[in-house]
DSSP file (Angstrom, degrees, kcal/mol; ACC not computed):
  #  RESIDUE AA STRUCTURE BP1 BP2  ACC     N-H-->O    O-->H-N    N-H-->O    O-->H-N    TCO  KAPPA ALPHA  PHI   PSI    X-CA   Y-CA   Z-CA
    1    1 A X    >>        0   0    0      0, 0.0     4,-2.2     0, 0.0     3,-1.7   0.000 360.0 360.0 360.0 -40.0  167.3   48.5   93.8
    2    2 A X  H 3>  +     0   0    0      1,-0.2     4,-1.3     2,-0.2     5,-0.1   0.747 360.0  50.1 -74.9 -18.5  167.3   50.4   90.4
    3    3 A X  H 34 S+     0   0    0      2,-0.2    -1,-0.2     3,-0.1     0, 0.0   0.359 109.1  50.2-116.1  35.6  163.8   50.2   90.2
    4    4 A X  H X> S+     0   0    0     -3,-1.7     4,-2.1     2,-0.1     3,-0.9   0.823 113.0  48.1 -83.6 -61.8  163.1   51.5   94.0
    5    5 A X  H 3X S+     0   0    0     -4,-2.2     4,-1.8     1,-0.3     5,-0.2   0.842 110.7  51.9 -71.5 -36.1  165.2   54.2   93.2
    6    6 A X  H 3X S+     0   0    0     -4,-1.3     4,-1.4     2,-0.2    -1,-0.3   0.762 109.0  55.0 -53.6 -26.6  163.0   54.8   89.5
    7    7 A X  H <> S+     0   0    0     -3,-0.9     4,-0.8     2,-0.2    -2,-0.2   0.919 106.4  50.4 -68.6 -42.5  160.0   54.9   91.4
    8    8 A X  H  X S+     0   0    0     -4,-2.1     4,-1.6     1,-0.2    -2,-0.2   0.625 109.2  45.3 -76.4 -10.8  161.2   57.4   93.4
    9    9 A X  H  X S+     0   0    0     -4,-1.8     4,-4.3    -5,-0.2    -1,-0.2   0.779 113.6  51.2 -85.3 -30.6  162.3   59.6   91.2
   10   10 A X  H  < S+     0   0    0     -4,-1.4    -2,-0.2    -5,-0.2    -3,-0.1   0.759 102.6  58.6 -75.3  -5.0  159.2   59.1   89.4
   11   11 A X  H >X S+     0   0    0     -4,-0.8     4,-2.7     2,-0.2     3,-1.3   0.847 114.1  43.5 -78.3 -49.8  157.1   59.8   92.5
   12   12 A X  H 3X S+     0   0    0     -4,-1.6     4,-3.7     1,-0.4     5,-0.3   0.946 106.6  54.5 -79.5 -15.4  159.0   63.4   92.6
   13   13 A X  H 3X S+     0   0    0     -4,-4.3     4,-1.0     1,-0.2    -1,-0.4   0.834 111.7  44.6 -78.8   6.8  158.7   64.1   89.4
   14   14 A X  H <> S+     0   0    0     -3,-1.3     4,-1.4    -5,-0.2     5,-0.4   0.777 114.3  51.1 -85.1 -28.0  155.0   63.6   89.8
   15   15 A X  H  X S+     0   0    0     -4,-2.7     4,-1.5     2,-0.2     3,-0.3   0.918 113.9  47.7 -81.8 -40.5  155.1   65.6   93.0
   16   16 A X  H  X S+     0   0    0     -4,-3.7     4,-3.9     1,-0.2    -1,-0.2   0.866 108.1  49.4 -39.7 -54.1  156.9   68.2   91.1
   17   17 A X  H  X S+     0   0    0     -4,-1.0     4,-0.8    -5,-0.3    -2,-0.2   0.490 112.9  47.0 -70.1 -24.0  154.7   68.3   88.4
   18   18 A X  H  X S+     0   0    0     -4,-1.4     4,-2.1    -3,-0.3     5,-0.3   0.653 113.6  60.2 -96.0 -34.7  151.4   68.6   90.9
   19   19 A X  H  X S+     0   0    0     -4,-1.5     4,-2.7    -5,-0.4     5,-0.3   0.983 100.9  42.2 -15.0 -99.8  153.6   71.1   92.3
   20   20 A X  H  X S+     0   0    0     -4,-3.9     4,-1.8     2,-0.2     5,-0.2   0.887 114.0  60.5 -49.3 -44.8  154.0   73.2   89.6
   21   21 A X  H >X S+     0   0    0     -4,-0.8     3,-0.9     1,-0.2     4,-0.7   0.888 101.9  45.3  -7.0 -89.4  150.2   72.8   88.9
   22   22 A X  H 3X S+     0   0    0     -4,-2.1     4,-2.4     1,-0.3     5,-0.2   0.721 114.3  54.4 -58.2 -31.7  148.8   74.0   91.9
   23   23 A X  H 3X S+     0   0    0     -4,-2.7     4,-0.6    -5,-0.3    -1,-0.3   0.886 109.9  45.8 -64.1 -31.1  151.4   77.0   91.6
   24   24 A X  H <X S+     0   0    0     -4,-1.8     4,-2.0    -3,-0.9    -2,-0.2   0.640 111.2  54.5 -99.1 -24.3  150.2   77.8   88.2
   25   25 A X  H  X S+     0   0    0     -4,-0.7     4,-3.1    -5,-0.2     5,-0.3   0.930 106.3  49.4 -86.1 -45.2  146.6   77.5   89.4
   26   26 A X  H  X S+     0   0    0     -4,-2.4     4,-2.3     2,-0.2    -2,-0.2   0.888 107.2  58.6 -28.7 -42.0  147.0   80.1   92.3
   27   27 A X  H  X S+     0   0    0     -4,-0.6     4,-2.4    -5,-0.2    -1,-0.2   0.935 106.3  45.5 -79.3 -58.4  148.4   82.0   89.6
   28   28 A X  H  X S+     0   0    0     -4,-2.0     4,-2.3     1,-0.2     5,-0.4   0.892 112.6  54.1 -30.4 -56.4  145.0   81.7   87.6
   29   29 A X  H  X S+     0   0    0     -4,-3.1     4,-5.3     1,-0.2    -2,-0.2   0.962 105.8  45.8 -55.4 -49.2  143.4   82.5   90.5
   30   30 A X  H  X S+     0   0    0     -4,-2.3     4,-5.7    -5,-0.3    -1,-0.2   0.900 111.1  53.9 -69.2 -36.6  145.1   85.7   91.3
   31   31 A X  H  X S+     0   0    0     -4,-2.4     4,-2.3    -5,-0.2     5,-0.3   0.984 109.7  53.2 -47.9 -62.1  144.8   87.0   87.8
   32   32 A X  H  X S+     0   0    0     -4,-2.3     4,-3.2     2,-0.2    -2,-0.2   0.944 108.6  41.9  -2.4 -90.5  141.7   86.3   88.3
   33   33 A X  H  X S+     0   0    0     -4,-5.3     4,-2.1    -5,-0.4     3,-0.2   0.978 114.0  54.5 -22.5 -84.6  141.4   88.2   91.4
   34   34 A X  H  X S+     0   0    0     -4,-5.7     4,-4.0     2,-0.2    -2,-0.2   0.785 110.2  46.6 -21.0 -65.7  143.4   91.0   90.0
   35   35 A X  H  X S+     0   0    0     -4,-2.3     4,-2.7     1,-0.3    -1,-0.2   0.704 105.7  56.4 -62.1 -50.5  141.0   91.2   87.0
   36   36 A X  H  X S+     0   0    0     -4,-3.2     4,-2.3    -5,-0.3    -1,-0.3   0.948 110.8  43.6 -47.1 -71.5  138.0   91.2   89.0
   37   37 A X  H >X S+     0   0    0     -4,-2.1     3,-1.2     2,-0.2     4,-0.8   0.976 109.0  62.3 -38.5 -81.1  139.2   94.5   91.3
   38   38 A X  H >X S+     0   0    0     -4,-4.0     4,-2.8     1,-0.3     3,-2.0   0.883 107.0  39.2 -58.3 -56.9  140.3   96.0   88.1
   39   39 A X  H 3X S+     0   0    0     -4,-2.7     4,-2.2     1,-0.3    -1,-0.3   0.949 115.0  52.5 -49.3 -42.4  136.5   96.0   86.7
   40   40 A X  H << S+     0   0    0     -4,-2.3     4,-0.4    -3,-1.2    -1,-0.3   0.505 107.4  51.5 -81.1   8.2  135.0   97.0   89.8
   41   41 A X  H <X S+     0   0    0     -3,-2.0     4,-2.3    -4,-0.8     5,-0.2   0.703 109.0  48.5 -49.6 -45.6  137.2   99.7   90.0
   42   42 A X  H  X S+     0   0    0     -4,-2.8     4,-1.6    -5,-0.2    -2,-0.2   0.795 114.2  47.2 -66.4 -26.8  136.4  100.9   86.5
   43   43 A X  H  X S+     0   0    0     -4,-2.2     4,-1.9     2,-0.2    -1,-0.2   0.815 115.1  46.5 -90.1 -16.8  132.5  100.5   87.2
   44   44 A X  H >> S+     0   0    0     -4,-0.4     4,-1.7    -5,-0.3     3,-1.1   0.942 107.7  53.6 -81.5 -63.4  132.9  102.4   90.5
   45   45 A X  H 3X S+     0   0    0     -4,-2.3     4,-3.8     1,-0.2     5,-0.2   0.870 116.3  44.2  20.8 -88.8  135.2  105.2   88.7
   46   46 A X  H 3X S+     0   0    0     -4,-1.6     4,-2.8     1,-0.2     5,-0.3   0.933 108.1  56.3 -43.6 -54.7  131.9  105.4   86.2
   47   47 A X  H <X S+     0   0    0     -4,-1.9     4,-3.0    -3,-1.1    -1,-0.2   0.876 110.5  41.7 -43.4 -56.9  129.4  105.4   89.0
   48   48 A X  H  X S+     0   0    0     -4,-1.7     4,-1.1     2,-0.2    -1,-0.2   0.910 116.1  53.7 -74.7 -43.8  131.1  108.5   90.8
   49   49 A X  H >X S+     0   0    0     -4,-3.8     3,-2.9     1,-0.2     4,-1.5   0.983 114.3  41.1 -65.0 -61.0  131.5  110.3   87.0
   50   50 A X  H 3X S+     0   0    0     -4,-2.8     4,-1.7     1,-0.3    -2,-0.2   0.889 110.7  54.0 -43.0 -41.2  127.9  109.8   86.4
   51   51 A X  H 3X S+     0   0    0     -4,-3.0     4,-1.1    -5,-0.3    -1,-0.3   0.845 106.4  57.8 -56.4 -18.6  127.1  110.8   90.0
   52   52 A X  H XX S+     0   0    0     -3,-2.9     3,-3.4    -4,-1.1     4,-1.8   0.965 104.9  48.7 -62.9 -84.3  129.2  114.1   89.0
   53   53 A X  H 3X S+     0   0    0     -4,-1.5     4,-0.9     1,-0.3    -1,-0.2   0.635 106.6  58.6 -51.6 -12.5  127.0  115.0   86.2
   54   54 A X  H 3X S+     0   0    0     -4,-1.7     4,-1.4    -5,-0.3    -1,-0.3   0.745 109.5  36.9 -77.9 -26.1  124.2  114.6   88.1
   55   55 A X  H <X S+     0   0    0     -3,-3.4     4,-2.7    -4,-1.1     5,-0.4   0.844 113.5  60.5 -88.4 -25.4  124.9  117.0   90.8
   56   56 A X  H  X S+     0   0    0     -4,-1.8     4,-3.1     2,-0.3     5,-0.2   0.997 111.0  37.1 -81.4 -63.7  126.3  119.2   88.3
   57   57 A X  H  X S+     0   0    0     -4,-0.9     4,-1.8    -5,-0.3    -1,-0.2   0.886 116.1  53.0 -58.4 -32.8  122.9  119.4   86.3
   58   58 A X  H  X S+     0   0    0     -4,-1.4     4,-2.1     2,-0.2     5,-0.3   0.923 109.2  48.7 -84.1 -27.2  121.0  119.4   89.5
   59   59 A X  H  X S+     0   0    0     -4,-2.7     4,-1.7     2,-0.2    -2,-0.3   0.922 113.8  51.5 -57.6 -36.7  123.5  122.7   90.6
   60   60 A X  H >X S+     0   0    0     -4,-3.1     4,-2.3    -5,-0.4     3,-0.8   0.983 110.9  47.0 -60.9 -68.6  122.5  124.1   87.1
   61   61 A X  H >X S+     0   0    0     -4,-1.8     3,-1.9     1,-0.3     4,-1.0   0.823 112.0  42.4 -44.5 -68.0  119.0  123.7   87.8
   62   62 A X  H 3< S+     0   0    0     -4,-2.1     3,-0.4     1,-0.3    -1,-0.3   0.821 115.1  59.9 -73.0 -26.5  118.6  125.1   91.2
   63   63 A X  H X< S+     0   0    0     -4,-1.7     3,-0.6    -3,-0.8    -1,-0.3   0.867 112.0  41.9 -34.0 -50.4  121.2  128.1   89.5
   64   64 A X  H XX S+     0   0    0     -4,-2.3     4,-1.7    -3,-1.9     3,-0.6   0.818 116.4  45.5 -88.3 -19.0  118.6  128.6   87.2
   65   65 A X  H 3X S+     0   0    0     -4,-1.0     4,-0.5    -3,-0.4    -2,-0.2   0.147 109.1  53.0 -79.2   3.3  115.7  128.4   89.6
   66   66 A X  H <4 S+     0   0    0     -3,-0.6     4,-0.3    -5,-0.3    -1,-0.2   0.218 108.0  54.2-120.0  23.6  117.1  130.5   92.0
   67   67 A X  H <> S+     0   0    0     -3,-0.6     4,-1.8     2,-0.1    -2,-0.2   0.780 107.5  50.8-100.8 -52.8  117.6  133.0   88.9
   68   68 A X  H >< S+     0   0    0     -4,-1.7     3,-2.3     2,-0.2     4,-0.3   0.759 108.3  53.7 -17.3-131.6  113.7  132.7   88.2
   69   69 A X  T 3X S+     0   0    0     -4,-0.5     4,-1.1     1,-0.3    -1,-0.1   0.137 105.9  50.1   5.0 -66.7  113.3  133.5   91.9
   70   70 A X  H 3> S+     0   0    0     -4,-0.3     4,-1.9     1,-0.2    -1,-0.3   0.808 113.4  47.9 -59.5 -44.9  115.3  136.6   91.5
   71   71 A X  H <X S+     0   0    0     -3,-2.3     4,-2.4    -4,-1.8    -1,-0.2   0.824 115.5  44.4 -57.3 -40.2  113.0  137.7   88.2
   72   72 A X  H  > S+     0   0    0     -4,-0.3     4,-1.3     2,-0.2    -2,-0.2   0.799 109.6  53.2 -88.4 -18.9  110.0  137.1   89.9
   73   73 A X  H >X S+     0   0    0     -4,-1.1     4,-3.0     2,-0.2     3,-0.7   0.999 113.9  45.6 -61.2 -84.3  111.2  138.8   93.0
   74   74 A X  H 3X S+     0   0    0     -4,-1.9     4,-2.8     1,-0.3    -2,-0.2   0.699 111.8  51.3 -20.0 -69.2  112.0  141.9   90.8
   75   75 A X  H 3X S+     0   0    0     -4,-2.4     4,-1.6     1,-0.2    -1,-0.3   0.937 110.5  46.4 -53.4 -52.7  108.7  141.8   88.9
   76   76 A X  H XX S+     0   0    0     -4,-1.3     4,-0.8    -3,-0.7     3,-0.7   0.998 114.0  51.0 -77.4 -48.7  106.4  141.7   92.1
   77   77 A X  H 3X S+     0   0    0     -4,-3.0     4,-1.5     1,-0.2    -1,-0.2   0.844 111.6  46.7 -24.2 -76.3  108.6  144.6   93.6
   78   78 A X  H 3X S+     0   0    0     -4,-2.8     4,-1.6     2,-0.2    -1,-0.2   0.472 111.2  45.8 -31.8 -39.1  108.0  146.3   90.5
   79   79 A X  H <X S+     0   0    0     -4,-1.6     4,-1.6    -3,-0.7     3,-0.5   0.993 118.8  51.8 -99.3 -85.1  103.7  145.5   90.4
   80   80 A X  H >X S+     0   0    0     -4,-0.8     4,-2.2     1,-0.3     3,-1.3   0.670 110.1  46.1 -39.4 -77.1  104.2  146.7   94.6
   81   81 A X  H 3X S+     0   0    0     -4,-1.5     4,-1.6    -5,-0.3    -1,-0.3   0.785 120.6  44.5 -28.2 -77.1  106.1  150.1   93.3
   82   82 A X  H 3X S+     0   0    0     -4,-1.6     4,-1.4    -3,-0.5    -1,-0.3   0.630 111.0  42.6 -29.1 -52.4  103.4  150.3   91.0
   83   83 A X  H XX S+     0   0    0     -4,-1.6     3,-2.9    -3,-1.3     4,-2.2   0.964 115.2  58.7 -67.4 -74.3  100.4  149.6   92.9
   84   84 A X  H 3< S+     0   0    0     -4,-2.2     5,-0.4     1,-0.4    -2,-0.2   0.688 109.7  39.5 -40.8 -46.3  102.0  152.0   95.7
   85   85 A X  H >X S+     0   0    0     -4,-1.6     4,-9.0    -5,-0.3     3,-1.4   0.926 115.3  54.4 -75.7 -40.9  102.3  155.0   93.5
   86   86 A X  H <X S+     0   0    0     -3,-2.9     4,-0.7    -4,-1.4    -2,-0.2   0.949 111.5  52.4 -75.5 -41.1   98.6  154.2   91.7
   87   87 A X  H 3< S+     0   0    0     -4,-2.2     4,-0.4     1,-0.2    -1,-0.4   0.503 104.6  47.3 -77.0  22.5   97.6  154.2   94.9
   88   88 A X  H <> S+     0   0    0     -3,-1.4     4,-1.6    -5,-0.4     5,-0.3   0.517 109.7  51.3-125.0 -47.3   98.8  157.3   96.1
   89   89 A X  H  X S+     0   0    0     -4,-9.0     4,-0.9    -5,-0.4     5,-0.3   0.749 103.7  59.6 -84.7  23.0   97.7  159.3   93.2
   90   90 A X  H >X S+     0   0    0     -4,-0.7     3,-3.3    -5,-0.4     4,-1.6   0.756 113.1  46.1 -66.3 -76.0   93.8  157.7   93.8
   91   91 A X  H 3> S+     0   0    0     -4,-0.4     4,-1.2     1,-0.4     5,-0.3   0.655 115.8  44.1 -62.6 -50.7   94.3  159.5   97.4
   92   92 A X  H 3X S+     0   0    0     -4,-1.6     4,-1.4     1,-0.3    -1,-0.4   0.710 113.7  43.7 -30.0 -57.2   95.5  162.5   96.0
   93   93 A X  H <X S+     0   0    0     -3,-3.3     4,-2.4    -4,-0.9    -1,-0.3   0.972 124.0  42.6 -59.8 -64.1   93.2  162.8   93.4
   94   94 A X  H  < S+     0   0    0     -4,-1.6     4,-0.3     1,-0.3    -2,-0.2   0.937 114.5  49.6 -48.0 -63.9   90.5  161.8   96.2
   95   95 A X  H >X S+     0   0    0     -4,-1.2     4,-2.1     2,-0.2     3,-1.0   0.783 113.5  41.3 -46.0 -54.5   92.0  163.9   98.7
   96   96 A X  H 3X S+     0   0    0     -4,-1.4     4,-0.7     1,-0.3    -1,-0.2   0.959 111.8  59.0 -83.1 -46.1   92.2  167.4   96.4
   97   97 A X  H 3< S+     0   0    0     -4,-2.4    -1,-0.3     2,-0.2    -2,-0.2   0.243 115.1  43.5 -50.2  12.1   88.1  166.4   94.9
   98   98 A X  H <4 S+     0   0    0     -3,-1.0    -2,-0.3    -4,-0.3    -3,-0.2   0.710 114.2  42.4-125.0 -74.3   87.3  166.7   99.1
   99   99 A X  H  <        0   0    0     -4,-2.1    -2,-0.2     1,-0.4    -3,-0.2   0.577 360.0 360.0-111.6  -3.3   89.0  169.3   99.8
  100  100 A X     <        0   0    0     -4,-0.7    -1,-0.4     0, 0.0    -3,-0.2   0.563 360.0 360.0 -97.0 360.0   87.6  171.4   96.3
C-alpha cells in the first residue's frame, strides 16, 4: 500500500511539475507577445515621425514654390506695366509725328 500511495504522490508531483511548466511556458510566450507589440509599435511610431518630416519638407517646398510663383507673377506684371507704357509713348510719339 505504501508504495501505491508513493507512486501517487509521485505521479502528482510530476503532474505538478508539468504543470508549472506549461505555466511558465505561456508565460514565455506572452513576454514574447508583449515584446513583439512593443517593437512594432516603436517602428510604427518612427514610420509616422518620418512620414511627418516628409510632409513637412514637402509643405516647405510647395511654400517656397508658391513664393517663386508670387515673384514671377510680380516680375511679368512689371515687363506688362512696362511694355504698356513703352507702348503708349511709341503711339504718342507716332501719333504727334502724323499729326506735325
Amino acid at each position: 500500500m505504501e508504495k501505491l500511495i508513493d507512486l501517487v504522490k509521485a505521479d502528482i508531483a510530476t503532474t505538478v511539475i508539468a504543470f508549472l511548466g506549461l505555466i511558465i511556458a505561456f508565460l514565455g510566450l506572452a513576454i514574447s507577445f508583449w515584446q513583439l507589440r512593443r517593437q512594432q509599435r516603436k517602428e510604427h511610431l518612427e514610420e509616422i515621425r518620418l512620414r511627418e518630416i516628409e510632409i513637412k519638407e514637402a509643405v516647405k517646398q510647395r511654400q517656397q514654390m508658391e513664393q517663386q510663383l508670387k515673384l514671377q507673377g510680380q516680375q511679368i506684371k512689371f515687363q506688362g506695366e512696362q511694355m504698356t507704357q513703352v507702348l503708349d509713348w511709341i503711339s504718342k510719339i507716332t501719333f504727334n509725328s502724323k499729326n506735325n
